[in-house]
MARLUM-754735 format. One record per residue: residue in three letters; chain; x, z, y of N, C-alpha, C in turn. Coordinates in pm, 1 decimal, always signed. Layout:
REM MARLUM-754735
NODE rest kette      n_x      n_z      n_y     ca_x     ca_z     ca_y      c_x      c_z      c_y
NODE  ala     A        X        Z        Y        X        Z        Y        X        Z        Y
...
***
This chain:
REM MARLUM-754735
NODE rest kette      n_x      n_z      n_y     ca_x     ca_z     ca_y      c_x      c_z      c_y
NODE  unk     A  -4063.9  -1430.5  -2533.1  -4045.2  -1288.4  -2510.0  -3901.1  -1264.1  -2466.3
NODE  unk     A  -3894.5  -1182.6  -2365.1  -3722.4  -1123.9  -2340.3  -3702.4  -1066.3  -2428.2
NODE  unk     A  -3591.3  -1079.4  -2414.5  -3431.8  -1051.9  -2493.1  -3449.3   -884.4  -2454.1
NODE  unk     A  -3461.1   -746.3  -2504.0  -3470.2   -633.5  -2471.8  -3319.2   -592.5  -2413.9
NODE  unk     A  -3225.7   -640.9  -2465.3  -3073.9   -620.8  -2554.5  -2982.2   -660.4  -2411.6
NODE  unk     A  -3067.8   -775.5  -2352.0  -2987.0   -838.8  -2234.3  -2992.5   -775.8  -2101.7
NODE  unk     A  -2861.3   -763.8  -2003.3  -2900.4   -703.5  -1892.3  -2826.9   -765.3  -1768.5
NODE  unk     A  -2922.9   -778.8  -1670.6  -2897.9   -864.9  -1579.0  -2841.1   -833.3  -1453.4
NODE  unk     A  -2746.4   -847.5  -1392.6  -2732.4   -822.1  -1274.4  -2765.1   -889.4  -1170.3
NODE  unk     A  -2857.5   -866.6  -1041.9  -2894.5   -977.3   -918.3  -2781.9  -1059.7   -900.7
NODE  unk     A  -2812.6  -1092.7   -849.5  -2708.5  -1212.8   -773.0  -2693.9  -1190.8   -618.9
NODE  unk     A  -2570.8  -1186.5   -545.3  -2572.6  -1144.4   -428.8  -2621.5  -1230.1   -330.3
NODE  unk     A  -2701.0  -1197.8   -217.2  -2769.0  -1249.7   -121.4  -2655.5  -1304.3     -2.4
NODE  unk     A  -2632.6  -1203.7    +25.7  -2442.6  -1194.2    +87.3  -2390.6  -1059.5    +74.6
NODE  unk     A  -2275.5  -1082.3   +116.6  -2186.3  -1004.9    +64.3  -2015.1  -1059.0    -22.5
NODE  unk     A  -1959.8  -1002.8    -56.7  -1814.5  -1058.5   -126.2  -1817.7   -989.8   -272.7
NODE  unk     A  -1754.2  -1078.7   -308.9  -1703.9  -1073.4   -500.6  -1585.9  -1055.5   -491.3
NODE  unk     A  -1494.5   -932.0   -580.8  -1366.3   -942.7   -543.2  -1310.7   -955.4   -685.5
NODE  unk     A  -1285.9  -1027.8   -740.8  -1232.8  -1091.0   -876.0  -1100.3  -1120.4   -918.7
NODE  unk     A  -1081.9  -1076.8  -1039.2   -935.5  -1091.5  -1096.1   -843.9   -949.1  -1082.2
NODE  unk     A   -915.3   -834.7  -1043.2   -882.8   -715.5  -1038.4   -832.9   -676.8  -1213.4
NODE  unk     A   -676.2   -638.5  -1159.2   -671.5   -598.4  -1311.0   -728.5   -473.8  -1344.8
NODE  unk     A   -802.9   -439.1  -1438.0   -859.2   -371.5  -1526.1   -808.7   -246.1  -1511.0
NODE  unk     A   -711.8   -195.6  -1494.4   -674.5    -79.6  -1487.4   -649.1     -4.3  -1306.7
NODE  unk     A   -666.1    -70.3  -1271.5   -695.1    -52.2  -1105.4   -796.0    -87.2  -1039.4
NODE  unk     A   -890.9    -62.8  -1141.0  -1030.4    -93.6  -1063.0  -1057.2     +3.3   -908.3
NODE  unk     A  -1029.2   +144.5   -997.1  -1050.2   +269.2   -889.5   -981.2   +284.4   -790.8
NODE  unk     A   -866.8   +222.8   -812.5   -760.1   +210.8   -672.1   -820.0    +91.5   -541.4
NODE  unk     A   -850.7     -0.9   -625.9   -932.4   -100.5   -499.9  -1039.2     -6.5   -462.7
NODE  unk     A  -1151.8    +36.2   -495.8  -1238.1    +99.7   -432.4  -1210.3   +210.5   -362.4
NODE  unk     A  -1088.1   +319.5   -419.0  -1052.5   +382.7   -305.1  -1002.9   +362.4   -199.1
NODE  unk     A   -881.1   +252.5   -199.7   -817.9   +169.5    -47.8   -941.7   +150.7    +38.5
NODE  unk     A  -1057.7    +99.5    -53.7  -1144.3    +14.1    +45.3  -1235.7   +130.1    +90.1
NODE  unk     A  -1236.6   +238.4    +51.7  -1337.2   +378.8    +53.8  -1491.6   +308.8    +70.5
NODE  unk     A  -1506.0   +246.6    -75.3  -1656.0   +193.4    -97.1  -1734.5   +313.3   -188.3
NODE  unk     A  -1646.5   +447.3   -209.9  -1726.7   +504.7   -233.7  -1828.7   +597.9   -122.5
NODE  unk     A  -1770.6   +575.4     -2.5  -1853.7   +637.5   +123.9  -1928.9   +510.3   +184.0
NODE  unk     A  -1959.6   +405.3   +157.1  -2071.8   +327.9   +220.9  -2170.7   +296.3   +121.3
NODE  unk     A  -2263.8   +239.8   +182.3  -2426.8   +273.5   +142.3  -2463.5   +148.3    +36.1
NODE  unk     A  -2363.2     +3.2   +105.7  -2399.8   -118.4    +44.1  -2398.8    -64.7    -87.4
NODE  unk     A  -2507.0   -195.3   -167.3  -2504.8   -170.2   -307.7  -2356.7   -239.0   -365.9
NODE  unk     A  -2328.6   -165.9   -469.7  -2189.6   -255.3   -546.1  -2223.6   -246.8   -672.9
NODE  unk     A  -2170.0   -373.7   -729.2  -2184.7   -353.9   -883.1  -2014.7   -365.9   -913.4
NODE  unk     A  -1960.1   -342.5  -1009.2  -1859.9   -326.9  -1080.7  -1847.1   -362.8  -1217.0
NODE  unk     A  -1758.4   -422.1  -1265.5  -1734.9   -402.4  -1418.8  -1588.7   -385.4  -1468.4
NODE  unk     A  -1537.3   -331.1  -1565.3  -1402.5   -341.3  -1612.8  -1400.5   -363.0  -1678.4
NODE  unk     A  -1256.0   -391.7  -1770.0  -1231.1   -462.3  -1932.2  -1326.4   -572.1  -1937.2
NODE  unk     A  -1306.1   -638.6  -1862.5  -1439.9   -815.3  -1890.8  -1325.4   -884.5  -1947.2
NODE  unk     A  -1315.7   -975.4  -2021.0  -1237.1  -1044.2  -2045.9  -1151.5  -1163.7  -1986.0
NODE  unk     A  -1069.0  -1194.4  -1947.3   -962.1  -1239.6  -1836.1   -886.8  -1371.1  -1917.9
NODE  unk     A   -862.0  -1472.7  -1879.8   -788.9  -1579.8  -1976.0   -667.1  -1560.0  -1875.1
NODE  unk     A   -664.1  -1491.3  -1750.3   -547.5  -1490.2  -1668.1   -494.9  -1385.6  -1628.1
NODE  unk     A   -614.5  -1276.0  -1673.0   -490.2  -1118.8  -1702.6   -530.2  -1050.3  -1822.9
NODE  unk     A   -581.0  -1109.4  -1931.2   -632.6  -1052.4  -2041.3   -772.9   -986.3  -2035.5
NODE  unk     A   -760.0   -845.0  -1933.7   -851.6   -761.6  -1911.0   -874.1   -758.6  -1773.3
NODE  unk     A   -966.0   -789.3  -1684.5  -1005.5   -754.3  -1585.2  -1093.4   -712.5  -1494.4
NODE  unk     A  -1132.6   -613.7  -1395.0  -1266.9   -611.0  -1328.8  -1290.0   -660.5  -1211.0
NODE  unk     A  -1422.8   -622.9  -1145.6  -1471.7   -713.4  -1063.8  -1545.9   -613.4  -1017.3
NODE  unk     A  -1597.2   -672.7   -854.4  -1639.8   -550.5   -782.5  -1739.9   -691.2   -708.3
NODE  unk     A  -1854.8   -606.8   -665.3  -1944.8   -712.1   -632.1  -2038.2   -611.9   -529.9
NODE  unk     A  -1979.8   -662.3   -364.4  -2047.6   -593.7   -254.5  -2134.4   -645.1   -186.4
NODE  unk     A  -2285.4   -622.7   -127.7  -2341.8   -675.2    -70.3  -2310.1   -664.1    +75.7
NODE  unk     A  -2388.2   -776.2   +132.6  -2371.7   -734.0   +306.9  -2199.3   -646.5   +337.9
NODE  unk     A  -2115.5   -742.6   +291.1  -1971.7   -686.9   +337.3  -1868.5   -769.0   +319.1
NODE  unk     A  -1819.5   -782.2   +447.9  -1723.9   -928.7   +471.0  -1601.9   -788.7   +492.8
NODE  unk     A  -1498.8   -844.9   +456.6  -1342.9   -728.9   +454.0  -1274.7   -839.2   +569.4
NODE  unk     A  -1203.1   -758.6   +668.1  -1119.7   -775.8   +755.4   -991.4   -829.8   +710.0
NODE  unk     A   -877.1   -874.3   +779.1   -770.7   -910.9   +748.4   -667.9   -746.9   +650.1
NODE  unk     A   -699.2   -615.9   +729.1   -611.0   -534.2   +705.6   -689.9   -524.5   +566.0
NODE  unk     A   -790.4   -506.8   +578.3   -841.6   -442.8   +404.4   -776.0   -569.7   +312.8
NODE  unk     A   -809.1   -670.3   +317.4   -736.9   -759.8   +196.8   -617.6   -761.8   +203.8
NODE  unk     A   -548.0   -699.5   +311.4   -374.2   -669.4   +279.1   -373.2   -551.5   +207.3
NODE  unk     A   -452.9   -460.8   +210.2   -447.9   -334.0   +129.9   -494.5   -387.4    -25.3
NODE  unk     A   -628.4   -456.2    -54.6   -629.8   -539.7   -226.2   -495.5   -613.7   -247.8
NODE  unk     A   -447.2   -645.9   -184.3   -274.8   -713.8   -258.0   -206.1   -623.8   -270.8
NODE  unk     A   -184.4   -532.4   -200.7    -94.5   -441.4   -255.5   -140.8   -376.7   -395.1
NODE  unk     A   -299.8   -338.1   -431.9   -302.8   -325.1   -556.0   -324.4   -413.9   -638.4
NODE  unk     A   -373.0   -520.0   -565.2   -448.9   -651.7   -692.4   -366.6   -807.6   -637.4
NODE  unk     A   -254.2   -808.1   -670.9   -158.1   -911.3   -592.1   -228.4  -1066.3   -636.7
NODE  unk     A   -339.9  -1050.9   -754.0   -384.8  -1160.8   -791.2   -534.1  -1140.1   -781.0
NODE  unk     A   -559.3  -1075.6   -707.4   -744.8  -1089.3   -649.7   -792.3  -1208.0   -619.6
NODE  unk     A   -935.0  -1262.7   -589.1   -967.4  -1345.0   -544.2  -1108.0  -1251.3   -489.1
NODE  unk     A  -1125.3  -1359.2   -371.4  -1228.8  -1298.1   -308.6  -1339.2  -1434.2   -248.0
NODE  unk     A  -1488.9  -1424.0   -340.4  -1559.9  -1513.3   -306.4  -1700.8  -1440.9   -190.4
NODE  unk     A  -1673.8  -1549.4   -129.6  -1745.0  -1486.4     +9.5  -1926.8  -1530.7    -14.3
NODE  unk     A  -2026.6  -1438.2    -22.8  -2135.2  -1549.9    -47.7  -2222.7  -1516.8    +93.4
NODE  unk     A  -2294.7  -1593.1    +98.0  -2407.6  -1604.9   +206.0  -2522.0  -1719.9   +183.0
NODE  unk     A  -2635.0  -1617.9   +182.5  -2759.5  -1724.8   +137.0  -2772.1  -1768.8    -42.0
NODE  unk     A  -2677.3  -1666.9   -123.3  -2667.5  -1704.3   -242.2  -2556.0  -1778.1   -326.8
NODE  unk     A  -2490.5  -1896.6   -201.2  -2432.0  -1946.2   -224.1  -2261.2  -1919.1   -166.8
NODE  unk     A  -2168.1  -1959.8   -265.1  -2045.9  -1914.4   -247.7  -1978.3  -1981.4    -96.6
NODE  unk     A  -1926.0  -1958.7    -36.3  -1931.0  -2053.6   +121.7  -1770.8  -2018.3    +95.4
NODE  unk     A  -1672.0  -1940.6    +73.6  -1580.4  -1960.8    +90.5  -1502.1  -1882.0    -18.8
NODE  unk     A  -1408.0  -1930.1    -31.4  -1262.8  -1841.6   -203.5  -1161.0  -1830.1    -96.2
NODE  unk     A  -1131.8  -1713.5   -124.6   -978.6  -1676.7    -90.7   -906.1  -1584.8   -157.7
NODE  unk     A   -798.8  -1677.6   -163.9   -678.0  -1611.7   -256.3   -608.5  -1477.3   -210.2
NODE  unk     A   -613.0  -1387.1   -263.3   -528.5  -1246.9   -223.9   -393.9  -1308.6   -184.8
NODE  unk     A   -338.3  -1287.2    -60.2   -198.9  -1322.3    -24.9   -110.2  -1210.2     +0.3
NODE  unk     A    +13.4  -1088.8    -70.4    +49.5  -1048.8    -32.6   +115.9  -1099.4   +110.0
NODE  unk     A   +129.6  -1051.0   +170.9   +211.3  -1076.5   +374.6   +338.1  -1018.1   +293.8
NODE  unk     A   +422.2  -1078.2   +443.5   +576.7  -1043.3   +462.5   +586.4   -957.3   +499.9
NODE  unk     A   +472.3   -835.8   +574.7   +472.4   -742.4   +686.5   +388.9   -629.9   +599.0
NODE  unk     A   +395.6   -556.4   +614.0   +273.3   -429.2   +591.2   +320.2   -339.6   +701.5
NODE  unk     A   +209.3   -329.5   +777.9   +242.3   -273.7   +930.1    +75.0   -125.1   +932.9
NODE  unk     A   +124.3    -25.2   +951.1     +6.4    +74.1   +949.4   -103.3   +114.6   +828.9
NODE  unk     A    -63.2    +49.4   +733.5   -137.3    +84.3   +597.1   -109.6   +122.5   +462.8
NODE  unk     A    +28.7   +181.0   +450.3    +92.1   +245.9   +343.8   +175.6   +364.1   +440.1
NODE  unk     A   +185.9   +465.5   +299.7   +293.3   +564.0   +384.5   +412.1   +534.7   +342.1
NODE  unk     A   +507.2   +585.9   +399.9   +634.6   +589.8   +350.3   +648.9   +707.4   +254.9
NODE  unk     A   +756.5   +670.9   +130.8   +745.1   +760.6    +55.1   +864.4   +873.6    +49.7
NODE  unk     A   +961.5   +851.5   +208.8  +1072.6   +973.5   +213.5   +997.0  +1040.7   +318.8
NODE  unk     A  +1010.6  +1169.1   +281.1   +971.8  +1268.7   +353.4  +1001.9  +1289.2   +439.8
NODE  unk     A  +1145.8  +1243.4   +453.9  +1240.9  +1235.8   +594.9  +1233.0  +1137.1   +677.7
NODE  unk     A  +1151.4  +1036.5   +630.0  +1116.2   +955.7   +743.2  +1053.3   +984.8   +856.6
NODE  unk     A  +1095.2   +904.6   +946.1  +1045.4   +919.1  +1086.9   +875.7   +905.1  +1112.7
NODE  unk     A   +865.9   +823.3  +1031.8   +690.1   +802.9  +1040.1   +605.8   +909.3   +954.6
NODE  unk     A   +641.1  +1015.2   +919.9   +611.5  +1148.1   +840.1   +639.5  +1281.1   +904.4
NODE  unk     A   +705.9  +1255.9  +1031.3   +683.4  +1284.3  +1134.9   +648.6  +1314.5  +1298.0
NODE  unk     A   +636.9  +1201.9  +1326.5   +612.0  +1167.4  +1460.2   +458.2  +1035.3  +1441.9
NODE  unk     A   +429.0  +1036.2  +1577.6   +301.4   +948.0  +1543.4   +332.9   +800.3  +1569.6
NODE  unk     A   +461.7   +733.5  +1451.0   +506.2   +561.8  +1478.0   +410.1   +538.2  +1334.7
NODE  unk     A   +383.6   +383.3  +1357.2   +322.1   +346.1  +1290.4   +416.2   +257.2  +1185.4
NODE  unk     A   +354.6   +270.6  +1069.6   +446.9   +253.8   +947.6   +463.7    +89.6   +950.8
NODE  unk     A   +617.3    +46.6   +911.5   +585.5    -94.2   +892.6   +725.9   -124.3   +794.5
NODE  unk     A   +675.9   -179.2   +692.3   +761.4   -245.2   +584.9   +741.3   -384.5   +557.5
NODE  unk     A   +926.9   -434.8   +509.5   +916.0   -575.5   +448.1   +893.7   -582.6   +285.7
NODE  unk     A   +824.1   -665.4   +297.4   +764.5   -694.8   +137.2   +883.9   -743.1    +60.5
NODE  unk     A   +961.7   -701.5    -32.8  +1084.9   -737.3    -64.9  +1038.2   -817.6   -190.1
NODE  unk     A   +936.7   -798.1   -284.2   +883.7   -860.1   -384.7   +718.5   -872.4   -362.1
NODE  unk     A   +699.9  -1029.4   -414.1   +519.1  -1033.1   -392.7   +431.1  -1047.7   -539.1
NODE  unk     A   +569.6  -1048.7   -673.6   +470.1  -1002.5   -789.5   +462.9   -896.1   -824.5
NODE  unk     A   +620.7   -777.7   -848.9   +574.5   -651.2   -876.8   +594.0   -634.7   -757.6
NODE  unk     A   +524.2   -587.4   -633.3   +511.6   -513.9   -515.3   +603.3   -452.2   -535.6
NODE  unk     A   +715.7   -429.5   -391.5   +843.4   -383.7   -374.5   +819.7   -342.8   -202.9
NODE  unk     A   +831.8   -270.7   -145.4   +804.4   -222.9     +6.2   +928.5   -153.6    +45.5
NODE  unk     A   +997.6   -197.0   +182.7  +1112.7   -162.0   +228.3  +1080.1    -99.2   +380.7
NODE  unk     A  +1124.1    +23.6   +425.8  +1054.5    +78.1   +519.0  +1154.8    +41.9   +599.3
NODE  unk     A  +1094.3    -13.8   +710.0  +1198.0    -73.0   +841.8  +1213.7    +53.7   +919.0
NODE  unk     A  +1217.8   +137.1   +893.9  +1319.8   +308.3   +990.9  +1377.1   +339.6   +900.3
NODE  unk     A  +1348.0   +413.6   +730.0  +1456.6   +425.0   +664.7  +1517.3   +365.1   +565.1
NODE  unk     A  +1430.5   +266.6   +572.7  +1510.9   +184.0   +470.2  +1483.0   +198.5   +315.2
NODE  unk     A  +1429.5   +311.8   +261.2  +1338.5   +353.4   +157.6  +1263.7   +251.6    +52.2
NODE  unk     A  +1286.3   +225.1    -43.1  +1192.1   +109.2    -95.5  +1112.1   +196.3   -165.9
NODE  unk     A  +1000.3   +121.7   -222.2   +874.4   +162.7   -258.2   +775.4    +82.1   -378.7
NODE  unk     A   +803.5   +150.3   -469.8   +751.7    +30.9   -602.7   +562.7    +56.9   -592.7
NODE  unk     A   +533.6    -74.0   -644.0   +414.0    -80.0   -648.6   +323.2    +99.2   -726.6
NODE  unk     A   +374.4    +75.1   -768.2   +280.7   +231.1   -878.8   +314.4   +323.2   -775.5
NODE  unk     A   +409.6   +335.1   -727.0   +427.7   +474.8   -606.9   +364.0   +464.3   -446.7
NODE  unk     A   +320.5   +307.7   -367.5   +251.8   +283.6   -278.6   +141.2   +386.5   -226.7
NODE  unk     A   +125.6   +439.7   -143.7    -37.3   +569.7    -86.4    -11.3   +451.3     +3.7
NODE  unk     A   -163.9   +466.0    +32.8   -218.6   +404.1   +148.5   -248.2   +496.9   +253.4
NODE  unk     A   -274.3   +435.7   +371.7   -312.0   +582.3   +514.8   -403.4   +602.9   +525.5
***
């Protein structure tokens, strides 16, 4: 007889696993990625237990492979993501969240007086730190701590 108590989640057909999300920024990855406006199914969990961030969640998309810019946008919130790619059931490829040296068109700047807050240049900062996220805006020069980062 089943277990009443137990509950199962499918297993993805294809689609990506995005893992090692710390726990408290679950909602920030899904908003960067605006998976709350597409149709694929997602499962989610938070507070799972983590031997490598204590607490962490996990986001689990079907039928959805992420581009180069979207996994530069998960490092900026999840600098220790992992992302398992499946197809046919089986895991076909892991990749490690890599913050870049560059963030070019996908954060704002956070002085008002910047040039890119007014005119239509496209934003581009050097990554000055790749554990606590640190962003240096190449027009004003502005740095930008991880907790204060908007995306565009």
């Amino acid at each position: 007889m089943k277990n009443l108590k137990e509950l199962k989640v499918s297993a993805l057909k294809d689609g990506t696993v995005i893992d090692h999300i710390p726990a408290g920024d679950l909602f920030k990855v899904i908003k960067i990625l605006n998976l709350d406006k597409i149709s694929n199914q997602i499962t989610f969990g938070t507070n799972l237990e983590s031997q490598k961030l204590g607490r962490k969640a996990i986001i689990k998309i079907s039928d959805k492979f992420f581009e180069d810019n979207e996994i530069n946008k998960i490092a900026l919130v999840a600098p220790n993501a992992n992302l398992n790619i499946i197809k046919n059931y089986q895991v076909v490829e892991k990749k490690t969240v890599v913050v870049p040296d560059q963030i070019i068109g996908i954060a704002r700047c956070m002085n008002p007086n910047c040039i890119t807050n007014h005119e239509s240049i496209v934003t581009r900062f050097s990554v000055l730190s790749k554990t606590q996220i640190a962003l240096k805006c190449h027009y004003c020069e502005k740095i930008t701590a991880q907790e204060h980062i908007e995306m565009l």
